[in-house]
PDB file of N, CA, C and O in Angstrom:
ATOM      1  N   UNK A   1     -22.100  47.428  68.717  1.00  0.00           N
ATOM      2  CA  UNK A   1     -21.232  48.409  69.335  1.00  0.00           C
ATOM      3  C   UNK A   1     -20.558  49.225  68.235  1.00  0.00           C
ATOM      4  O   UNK A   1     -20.140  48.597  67.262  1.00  0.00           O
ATOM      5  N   UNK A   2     -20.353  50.951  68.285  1.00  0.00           N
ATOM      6  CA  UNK A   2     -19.957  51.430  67.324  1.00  0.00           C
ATOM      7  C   UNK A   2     -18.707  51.868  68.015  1.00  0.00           C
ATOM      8  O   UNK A   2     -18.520  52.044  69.219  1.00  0.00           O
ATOM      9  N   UNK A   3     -17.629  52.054  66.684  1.00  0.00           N
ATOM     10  CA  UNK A   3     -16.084  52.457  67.251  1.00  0.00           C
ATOM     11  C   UNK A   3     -16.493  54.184  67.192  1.00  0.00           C
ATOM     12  O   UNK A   3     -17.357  54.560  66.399  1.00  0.00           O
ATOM     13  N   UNK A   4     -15.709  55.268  68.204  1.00  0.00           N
ATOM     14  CA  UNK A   4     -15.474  56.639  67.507  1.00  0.00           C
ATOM     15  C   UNK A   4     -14.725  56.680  65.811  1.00  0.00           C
ATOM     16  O   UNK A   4     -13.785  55.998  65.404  1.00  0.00           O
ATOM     17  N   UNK A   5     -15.431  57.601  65.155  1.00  0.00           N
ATOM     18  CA  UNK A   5     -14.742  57.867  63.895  1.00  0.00           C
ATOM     19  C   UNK A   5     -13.600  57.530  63.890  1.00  0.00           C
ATOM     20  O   UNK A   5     -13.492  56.534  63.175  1.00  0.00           O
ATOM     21  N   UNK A   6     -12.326  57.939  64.466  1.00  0.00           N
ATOM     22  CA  UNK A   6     -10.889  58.331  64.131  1.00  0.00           C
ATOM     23  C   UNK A   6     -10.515  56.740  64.908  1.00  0.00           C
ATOM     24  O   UNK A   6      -9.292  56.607  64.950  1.00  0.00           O
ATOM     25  N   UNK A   7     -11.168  55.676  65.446  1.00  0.00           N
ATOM     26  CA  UNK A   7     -10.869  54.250  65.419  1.00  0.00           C
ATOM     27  C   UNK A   7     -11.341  53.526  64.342  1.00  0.00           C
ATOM     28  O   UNK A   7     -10.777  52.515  63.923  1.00  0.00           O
ATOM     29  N   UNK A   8     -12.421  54.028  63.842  1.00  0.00           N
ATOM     30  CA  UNK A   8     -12.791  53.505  62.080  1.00  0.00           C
ATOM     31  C   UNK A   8     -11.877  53.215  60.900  1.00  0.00           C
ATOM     32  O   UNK A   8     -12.108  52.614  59.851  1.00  0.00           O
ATOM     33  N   UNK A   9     -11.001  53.686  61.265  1.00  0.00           N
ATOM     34  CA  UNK A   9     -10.140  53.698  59.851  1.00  0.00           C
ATOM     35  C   UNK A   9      -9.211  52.868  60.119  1.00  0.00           C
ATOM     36  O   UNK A   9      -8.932  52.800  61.316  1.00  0.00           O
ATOM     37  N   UNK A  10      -8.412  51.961  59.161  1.00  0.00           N
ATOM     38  CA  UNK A  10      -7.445  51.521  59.374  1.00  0.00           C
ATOM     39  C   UNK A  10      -6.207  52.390  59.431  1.00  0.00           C
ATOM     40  O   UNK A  10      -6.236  53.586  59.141  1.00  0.00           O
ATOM     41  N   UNK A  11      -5.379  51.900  59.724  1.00  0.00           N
ATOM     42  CA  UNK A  11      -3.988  52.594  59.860  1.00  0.00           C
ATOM     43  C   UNK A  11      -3.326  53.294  57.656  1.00  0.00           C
ATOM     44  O   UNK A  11      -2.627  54.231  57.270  1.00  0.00           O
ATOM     45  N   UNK A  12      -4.159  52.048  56.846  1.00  0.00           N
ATOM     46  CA  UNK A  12      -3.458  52.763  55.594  1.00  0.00           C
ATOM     47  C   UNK A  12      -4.112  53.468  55.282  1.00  0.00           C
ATOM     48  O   UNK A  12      -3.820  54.142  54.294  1.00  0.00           O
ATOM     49  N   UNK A  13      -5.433  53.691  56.023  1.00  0.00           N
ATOM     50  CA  UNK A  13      -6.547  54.910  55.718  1.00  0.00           C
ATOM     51  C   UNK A  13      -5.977  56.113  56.040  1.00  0.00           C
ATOM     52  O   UNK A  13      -5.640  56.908  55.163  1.00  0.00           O
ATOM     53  N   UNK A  14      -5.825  56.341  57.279  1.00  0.00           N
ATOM     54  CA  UNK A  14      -4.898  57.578  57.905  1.00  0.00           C
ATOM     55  C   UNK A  14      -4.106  58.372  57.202  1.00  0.00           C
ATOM     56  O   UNK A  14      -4.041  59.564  56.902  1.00  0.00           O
ATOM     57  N   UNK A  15      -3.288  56.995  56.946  1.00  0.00           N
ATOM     58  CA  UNK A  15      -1.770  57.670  56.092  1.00  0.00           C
ATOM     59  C   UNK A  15      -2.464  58.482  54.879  1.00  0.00           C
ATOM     60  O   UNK A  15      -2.188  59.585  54.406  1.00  0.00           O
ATOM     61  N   UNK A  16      -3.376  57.623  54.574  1.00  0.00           N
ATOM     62  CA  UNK A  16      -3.406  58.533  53.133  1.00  0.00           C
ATOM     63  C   UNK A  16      -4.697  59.584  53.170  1.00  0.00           C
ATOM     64  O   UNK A  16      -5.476  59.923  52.279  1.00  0.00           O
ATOM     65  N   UNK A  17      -4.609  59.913  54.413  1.00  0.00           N
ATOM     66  CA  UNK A  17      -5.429  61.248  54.555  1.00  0.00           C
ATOM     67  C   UNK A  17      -4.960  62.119  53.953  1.00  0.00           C
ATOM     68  O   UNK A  17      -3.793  62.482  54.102  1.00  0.00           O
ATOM     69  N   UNK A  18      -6.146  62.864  52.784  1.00  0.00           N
ATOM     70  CA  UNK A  18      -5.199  63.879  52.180  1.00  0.00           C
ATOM     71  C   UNK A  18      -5.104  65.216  53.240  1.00  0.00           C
ATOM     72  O   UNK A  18      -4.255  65.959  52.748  1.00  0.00           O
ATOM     73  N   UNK A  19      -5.565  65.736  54.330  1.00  0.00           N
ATOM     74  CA  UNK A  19      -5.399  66.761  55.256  1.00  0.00           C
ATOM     75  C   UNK A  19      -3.878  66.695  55.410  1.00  0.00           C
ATOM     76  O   UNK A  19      -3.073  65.788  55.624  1.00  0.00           O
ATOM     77  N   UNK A  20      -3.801  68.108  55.203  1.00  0.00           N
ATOM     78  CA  UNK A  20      -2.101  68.258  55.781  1.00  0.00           C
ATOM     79  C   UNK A  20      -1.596  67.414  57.115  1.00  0.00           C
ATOM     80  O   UNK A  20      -2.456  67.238  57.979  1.00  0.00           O
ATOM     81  N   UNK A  21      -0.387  66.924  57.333  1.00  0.00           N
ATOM     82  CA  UNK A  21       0.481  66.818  58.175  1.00  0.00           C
ATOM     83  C   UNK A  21       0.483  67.682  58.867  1.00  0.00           C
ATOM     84  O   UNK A  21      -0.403  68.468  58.531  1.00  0.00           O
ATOM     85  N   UNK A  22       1.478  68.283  60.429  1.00  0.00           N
ATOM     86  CA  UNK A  22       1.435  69.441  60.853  1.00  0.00           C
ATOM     87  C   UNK A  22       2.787  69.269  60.958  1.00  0.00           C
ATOM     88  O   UNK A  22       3.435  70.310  60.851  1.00  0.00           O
ATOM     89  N   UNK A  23       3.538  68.040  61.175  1.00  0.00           N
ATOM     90  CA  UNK A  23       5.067  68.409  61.059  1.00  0.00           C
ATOM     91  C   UNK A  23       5.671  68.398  59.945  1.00  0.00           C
ATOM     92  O   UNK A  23       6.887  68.556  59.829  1.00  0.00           O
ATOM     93  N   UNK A  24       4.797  68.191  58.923  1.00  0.00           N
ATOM     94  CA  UNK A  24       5.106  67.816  57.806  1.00  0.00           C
ATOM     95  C   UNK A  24       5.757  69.674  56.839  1.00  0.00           C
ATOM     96  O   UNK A  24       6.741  69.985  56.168  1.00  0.00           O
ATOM     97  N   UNK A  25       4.990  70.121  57.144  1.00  0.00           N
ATOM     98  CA  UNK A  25       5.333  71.724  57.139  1.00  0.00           C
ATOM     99  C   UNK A  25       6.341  72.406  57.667  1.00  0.00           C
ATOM    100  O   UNK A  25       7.108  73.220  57.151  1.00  0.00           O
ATOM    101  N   UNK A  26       6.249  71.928  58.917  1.00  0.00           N
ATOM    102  CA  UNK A  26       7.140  72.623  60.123  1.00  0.00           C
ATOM    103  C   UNK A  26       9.016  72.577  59.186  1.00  0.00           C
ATOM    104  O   UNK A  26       9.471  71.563  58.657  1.00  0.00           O
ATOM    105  N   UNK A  27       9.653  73.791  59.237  1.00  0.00           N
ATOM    106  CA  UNK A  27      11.186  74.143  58.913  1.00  0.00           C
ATOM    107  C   UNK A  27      11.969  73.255  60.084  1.00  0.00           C
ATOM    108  O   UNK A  27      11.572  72.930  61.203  1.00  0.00           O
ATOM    109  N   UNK A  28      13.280  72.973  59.381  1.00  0.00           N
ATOM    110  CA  UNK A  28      13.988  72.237  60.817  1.00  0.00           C
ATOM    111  C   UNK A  28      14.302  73.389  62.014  1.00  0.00           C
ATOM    112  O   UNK A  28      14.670  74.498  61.627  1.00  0.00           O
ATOM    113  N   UNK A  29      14.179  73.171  63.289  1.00  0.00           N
ATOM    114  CA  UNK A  29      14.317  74.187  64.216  1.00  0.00           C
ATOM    115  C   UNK A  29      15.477  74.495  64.292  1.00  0.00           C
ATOM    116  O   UNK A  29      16.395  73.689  64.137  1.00  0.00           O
ATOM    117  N   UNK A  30      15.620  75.696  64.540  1.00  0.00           N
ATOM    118  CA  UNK A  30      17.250  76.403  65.105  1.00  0.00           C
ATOM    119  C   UNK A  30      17.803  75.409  66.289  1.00  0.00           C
ATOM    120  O   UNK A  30      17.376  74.559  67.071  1.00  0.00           O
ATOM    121  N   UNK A  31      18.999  76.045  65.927  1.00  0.00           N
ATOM    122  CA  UNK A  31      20.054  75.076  67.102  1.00  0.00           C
ATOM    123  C   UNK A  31      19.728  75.762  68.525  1.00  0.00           C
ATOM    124  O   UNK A  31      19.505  76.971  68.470  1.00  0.00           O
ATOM    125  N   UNK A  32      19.675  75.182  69.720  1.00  0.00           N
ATOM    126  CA  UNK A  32      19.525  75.754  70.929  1.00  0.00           C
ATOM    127  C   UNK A  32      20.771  76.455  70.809  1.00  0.00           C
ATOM    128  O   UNK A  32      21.860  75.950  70.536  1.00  0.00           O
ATOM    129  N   UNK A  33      20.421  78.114  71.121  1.00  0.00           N
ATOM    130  CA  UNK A  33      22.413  78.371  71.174  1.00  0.00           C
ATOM    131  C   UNK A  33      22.972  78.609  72.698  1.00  0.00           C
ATOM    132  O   UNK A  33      23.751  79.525  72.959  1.00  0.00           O
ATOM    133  N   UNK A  34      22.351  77.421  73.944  1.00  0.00           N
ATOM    134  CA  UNK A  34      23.263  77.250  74.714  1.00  0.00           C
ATOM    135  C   UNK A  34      23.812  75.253  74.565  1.00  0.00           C
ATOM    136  O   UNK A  34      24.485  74.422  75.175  1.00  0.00           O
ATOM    137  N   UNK A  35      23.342  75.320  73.889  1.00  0.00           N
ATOM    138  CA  UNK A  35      23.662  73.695  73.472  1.00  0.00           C
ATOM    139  C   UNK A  35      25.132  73.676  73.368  1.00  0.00           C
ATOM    140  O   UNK A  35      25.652  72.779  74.032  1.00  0.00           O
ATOM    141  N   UNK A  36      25.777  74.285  72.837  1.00  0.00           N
ATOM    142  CA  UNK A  36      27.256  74.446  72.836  1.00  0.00           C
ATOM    143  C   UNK A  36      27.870  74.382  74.241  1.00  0.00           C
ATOM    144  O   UNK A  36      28.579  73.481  74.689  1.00  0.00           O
ATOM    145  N   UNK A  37      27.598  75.139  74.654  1.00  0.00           N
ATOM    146  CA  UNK A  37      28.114  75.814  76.018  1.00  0.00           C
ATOM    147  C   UNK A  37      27.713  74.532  76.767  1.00  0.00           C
ATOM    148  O   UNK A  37      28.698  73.815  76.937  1.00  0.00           O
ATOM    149  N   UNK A  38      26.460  73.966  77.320  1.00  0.00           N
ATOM    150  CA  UNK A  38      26.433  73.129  78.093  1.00  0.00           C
ATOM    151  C   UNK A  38      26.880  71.246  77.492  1.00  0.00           C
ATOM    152  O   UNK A  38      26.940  70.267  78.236  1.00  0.00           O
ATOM    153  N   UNK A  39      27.066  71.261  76.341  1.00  0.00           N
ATOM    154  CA  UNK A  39      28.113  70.352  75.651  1.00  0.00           C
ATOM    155  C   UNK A  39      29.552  70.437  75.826  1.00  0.00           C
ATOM    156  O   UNK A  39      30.403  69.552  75.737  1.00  0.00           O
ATOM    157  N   UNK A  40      29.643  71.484  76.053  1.00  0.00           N
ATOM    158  CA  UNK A  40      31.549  71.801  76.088  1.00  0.00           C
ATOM    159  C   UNK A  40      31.529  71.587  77.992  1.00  0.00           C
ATOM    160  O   UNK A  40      32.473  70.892  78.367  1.00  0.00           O
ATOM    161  N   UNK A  41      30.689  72.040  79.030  1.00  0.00           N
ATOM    162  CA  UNK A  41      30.258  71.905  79.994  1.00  0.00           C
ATOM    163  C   UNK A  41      30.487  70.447  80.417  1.00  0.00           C
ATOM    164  O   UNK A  41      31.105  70.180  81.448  1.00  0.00           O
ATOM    165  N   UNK A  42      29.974  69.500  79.595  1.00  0.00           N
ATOM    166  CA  UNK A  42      29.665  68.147  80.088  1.00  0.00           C
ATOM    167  C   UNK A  42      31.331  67.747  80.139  1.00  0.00           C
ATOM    168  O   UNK A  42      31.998  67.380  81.106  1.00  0.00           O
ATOM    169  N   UNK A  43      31.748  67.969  78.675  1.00  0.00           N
ATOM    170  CA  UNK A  43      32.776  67.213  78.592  1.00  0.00           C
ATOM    171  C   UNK A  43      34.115  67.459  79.297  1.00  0.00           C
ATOM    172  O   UNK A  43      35.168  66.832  79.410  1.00  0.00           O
ATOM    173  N   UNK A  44      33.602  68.717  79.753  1.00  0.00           N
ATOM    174  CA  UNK A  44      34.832  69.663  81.186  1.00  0.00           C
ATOM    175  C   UNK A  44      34.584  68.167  82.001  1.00  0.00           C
ATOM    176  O   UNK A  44      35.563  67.465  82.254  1.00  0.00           O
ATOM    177  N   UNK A  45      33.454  67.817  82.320  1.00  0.00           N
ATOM    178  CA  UNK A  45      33.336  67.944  83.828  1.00  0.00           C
ATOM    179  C   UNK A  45      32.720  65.646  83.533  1.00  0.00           C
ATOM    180  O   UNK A  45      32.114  64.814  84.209  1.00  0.00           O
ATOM    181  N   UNK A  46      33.230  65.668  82.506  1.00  0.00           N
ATOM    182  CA  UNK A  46      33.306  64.101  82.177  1.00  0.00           C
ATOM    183  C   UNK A  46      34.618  63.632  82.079  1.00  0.00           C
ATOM    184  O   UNK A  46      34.784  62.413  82.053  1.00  0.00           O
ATOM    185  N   UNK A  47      35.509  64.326  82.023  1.00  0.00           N
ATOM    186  CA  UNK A  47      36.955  63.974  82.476  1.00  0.00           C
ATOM    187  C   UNK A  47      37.257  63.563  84.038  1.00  0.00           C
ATOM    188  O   UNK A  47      36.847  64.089  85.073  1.00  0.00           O
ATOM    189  N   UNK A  48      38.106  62.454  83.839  1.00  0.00           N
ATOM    190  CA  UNK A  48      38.643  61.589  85.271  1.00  0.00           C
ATOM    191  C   UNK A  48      39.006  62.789  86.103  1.00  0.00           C
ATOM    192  O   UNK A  48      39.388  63.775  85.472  1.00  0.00           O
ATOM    193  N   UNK A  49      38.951  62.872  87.415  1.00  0.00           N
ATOM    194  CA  UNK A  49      39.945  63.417  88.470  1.00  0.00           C
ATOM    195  C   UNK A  49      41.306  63.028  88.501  1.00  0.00           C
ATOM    196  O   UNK A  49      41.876  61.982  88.190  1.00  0.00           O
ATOM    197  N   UNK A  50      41.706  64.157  88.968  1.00  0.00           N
ATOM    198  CA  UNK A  50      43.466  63.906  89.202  1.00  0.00           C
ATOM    199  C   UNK A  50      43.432  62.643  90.201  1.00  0.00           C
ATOM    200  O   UNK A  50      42.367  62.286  90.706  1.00  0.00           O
ATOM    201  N   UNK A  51      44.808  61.898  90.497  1.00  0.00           N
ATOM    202  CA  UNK A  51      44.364  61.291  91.467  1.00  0.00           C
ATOM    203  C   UNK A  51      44.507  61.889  93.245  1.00  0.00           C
ATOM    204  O   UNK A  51      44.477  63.107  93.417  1.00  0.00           O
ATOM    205  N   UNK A  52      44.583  61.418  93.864  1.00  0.00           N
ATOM    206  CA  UNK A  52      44.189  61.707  95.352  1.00  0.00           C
ATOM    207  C   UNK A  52      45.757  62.221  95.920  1.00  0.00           C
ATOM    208  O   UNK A  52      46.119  61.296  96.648  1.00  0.00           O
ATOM    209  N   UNK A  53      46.828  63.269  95.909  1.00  0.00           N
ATOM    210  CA  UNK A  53      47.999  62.893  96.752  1.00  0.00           C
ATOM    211  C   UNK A  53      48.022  61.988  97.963  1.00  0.00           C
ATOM    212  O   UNK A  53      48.875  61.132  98.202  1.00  0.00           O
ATOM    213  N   UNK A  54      46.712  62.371  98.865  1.00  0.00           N
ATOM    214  CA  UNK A  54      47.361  61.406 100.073  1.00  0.00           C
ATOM    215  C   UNK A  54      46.802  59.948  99.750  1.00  0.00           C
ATOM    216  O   UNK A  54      46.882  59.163 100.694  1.00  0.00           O
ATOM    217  N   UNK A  55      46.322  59.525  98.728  1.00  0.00           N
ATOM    218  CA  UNK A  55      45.952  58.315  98.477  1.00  0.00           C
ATOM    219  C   UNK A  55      47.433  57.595  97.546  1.00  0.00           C
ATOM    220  O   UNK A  55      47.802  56.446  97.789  1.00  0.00           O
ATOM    221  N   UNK A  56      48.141  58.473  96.502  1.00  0.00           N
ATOM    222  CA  UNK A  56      49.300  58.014  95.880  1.00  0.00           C
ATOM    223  C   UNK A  56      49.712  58.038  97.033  1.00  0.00           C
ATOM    224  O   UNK A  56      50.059  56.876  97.245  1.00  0.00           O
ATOM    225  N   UNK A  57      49.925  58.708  98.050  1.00  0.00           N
ATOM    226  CA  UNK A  57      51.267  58.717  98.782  1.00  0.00           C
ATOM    227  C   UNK A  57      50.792  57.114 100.018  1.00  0.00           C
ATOM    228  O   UNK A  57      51.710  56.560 100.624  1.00  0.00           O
ATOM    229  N   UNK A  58      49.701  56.747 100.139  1.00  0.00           N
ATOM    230  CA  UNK A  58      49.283  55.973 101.191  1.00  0.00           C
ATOM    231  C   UNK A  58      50.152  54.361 100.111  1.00  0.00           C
ATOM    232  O   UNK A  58      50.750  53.370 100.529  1.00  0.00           O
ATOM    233  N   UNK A  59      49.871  54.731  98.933  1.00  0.00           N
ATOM    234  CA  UNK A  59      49.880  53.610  97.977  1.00  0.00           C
ATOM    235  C   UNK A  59      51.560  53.132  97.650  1.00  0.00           C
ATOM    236  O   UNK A  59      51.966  52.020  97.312  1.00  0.00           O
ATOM    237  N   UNK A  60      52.329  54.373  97.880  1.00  0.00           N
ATOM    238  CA  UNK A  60      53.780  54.233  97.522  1.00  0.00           C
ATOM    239  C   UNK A  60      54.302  53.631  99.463  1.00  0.00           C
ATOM    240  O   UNK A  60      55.116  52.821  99.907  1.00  0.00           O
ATOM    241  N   UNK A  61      53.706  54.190  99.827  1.00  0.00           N
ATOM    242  CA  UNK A  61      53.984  53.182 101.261  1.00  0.00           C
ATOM    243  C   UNK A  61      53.599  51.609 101.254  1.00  0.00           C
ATOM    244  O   UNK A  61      54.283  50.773 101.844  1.00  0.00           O
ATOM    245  N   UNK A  62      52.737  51.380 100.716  1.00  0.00           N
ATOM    246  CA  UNK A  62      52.286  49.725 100.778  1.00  0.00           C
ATOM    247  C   UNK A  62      53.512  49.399  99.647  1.00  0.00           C
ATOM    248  O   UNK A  62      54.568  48.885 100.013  1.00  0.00           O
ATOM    249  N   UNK A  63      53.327  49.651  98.649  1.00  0.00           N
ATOM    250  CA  UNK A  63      54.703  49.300  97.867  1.00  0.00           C
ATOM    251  C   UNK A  63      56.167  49.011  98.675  1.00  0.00           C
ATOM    252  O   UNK A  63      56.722  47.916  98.765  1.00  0.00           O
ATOM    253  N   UNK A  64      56.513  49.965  99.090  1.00  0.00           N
ATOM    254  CA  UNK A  64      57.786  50.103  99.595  1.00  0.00           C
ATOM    255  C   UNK A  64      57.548  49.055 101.268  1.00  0.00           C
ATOM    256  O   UNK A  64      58.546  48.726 101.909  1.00  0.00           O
ATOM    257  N   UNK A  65      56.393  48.743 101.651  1.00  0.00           N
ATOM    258  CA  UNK A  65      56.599  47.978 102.789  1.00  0.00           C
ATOM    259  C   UNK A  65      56.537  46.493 102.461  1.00  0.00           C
ATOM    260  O   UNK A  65      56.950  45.616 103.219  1.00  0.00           O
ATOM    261  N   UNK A  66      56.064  46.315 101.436  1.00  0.00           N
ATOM    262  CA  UNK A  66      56.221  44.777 100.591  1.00  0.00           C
ATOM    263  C   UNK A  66      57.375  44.645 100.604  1.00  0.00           C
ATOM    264  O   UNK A  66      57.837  43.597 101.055  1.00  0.00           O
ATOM    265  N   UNK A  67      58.103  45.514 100.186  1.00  0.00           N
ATOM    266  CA  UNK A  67      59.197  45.560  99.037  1.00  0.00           C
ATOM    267  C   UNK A  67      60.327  45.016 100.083  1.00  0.00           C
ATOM    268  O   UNK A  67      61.223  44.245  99.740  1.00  0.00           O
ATOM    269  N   UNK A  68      60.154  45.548 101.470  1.00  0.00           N
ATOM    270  CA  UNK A  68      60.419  45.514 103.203  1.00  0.00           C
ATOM    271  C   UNK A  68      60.269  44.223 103.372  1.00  0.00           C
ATOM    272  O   UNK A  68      61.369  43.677 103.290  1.00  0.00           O
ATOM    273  N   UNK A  69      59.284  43.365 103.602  1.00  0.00           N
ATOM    274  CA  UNK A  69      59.255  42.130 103.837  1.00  0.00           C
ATOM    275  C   UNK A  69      59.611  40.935 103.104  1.00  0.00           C
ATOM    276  O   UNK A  69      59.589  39.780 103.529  1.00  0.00           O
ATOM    277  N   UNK A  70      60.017  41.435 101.694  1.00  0.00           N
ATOM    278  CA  UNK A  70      60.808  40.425 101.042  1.00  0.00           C
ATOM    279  C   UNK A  70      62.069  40.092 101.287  1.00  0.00           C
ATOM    280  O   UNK A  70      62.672  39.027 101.154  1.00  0.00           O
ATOM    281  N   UNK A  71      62.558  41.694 101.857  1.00  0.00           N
ATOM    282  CA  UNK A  71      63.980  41.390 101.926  1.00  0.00           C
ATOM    283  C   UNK A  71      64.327  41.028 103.492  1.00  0.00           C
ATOM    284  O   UNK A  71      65.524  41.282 103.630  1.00  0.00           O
ATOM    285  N   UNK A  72      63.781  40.542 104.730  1.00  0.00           N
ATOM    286  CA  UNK A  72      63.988  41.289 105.500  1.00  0.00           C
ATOM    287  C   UNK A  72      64.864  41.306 106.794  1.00  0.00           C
ATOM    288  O   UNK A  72      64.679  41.804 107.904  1.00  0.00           O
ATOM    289  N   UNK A  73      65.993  40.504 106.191  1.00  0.00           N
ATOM    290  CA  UNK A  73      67.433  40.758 106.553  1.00  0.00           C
ATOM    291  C   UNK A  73      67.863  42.135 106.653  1.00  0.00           C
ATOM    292  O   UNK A  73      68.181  42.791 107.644  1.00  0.00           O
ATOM    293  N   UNK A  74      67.821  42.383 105.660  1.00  0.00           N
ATOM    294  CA  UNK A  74      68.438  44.103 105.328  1.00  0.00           C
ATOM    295  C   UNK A  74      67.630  44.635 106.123  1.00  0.00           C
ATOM    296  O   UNK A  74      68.094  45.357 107.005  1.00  0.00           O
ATOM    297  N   UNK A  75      66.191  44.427 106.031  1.00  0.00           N
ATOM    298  CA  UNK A  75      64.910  45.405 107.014  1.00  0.00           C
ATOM    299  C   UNK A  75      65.470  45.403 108.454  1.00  0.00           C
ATOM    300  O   UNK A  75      65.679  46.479 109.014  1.00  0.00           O
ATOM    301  N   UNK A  76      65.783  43.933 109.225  1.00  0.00           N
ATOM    302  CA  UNK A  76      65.949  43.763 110.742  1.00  0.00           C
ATOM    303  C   UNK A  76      67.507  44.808 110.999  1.00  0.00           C
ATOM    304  O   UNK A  76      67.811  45.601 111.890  1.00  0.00           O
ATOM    305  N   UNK A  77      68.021  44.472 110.112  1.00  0.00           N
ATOM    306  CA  UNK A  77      69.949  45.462 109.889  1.00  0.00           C
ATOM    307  C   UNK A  77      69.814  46.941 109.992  1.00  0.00           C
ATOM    308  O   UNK A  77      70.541  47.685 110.651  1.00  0.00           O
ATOM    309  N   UNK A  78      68.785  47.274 109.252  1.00  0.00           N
ATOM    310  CA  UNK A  78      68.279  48.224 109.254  1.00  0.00           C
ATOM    311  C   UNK A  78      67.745  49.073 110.350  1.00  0.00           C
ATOM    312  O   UNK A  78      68.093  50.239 110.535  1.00  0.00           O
ATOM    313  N   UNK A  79      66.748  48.320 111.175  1.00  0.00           N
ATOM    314  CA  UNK A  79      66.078  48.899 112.391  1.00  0.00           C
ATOM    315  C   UNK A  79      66.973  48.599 113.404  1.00  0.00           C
ATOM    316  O   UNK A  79      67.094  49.399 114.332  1.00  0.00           O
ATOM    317  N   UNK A  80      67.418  47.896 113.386  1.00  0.00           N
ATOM    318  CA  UNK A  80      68.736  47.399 114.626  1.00  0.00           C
ATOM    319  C   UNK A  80      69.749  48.841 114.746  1.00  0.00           C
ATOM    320  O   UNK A  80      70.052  49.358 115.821  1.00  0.00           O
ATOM    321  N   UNK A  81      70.316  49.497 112.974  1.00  0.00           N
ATOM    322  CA  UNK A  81      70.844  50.674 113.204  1.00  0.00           C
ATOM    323  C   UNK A  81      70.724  51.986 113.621  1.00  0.00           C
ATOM    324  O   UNK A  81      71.384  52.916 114.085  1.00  0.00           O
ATOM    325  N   UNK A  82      69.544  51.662 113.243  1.00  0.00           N
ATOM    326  CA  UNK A  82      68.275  53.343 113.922  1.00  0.00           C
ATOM    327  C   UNK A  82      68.286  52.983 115.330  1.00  0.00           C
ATOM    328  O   UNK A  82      68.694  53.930 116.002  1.00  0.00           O
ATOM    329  N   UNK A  83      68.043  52.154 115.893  1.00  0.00           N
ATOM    330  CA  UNK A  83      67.684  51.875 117.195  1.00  0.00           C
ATOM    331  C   UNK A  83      69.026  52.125 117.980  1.00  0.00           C
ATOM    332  O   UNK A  83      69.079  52.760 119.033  1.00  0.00           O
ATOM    333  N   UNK A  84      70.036  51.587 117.383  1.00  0.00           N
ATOM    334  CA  UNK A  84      71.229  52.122 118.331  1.00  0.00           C
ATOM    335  C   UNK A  84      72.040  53.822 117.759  1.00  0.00           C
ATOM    336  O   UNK A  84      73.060  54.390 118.150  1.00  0.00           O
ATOM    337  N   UNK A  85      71.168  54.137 116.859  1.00  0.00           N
ATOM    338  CA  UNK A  85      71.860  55.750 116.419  1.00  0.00           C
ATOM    339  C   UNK A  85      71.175  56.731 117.401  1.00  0.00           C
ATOM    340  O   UNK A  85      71.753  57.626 118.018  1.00  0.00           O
ATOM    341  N   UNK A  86      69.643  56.382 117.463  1.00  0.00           N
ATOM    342  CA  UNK A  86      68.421  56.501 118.625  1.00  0.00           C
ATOM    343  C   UNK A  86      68.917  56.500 119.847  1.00  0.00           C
ATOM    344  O   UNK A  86      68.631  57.494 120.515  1.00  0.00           O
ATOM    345  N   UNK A  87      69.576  55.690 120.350  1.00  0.00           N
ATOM    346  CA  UNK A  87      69.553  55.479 121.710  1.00  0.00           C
ATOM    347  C   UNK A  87      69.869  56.607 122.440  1.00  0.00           C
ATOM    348  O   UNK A  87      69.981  57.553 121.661  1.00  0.00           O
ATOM    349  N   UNK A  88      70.095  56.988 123.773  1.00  0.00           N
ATOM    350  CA  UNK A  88      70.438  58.033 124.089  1.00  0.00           C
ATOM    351  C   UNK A  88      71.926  58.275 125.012  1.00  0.00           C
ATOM    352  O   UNK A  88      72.511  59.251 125.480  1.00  0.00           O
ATOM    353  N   UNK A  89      72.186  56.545 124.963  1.00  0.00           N
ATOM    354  CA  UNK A  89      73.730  56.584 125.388  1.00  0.00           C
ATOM    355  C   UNK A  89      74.713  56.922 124.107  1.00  0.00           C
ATOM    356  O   UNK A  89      75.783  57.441 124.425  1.00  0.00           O
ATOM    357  N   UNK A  90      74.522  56.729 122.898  1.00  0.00           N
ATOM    358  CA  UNK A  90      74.694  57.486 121.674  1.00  0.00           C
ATOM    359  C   UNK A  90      75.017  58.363 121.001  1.00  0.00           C
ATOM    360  O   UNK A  90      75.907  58.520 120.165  1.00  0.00           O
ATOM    361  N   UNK A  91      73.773  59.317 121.638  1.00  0.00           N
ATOM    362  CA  UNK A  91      73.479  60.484 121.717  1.00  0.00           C
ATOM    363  C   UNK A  91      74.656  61.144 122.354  1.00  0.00           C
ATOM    364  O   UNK A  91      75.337  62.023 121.825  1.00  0.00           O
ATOM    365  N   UNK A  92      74.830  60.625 123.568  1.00  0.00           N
ATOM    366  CA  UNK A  92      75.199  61.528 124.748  1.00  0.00           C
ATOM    367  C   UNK A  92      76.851  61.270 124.416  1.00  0.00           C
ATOM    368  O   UNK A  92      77.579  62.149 124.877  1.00  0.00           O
ATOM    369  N   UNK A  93      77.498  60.230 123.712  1.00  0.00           N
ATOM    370  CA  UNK A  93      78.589  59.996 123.940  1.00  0.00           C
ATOM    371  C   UNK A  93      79.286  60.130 122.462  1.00  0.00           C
ATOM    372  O   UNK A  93      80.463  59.823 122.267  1.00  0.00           O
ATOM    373  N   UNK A  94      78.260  60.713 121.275  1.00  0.00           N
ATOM    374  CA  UNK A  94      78.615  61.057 120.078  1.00  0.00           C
ATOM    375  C   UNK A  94      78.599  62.385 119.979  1.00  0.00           C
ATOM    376  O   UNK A  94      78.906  62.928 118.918  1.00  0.00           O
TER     377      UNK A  94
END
């Protein structure tokens, strides 16, 4: 069985082919000049988001309703006073 030519050779044969290289010639290439632009692009748009208002604001409610059930003496004192400022005999006679 015969190999094609260019499987004949070993690999240190190759190398030392004296035939030119073709990148071996080649100048380093110019810079892409939108490479900038879509680099400055990425890093716009690789920055975190603000966060959510109605998500802080959903989040400062769970806080403050914890904060409610620890204490919640003051909490029951609390709704007991709304409920009779509420009322409408209250109302009518304040």
């Amino acid at each position: 069985m015969q190999f094609p030519t260019y499987m004949s050779h070993t690999p240190t044969e190759r190398l030392s082919d004296t035939r030119p290289l073709r990148f071996k010639s080649r100048l380093p290439r110019p810079t892409d000049p939108g490479l900038a632009t879509r680099q400055a692009r990425l890093e716009a748009e690789s920055k975190p988001l603000p966060p959510d208002p109605q998500l802080a604001r959903l989040e400062s409610a769970v806080e403050l309703s914890e904060k409610q059930l620890q204490d919640i003496r003051k909490t029951m004192a609390q709704d007991l006073a709304w409920a009779l400022i509420n009322s409408p005999a209250f109302l009518f006679n304040r």
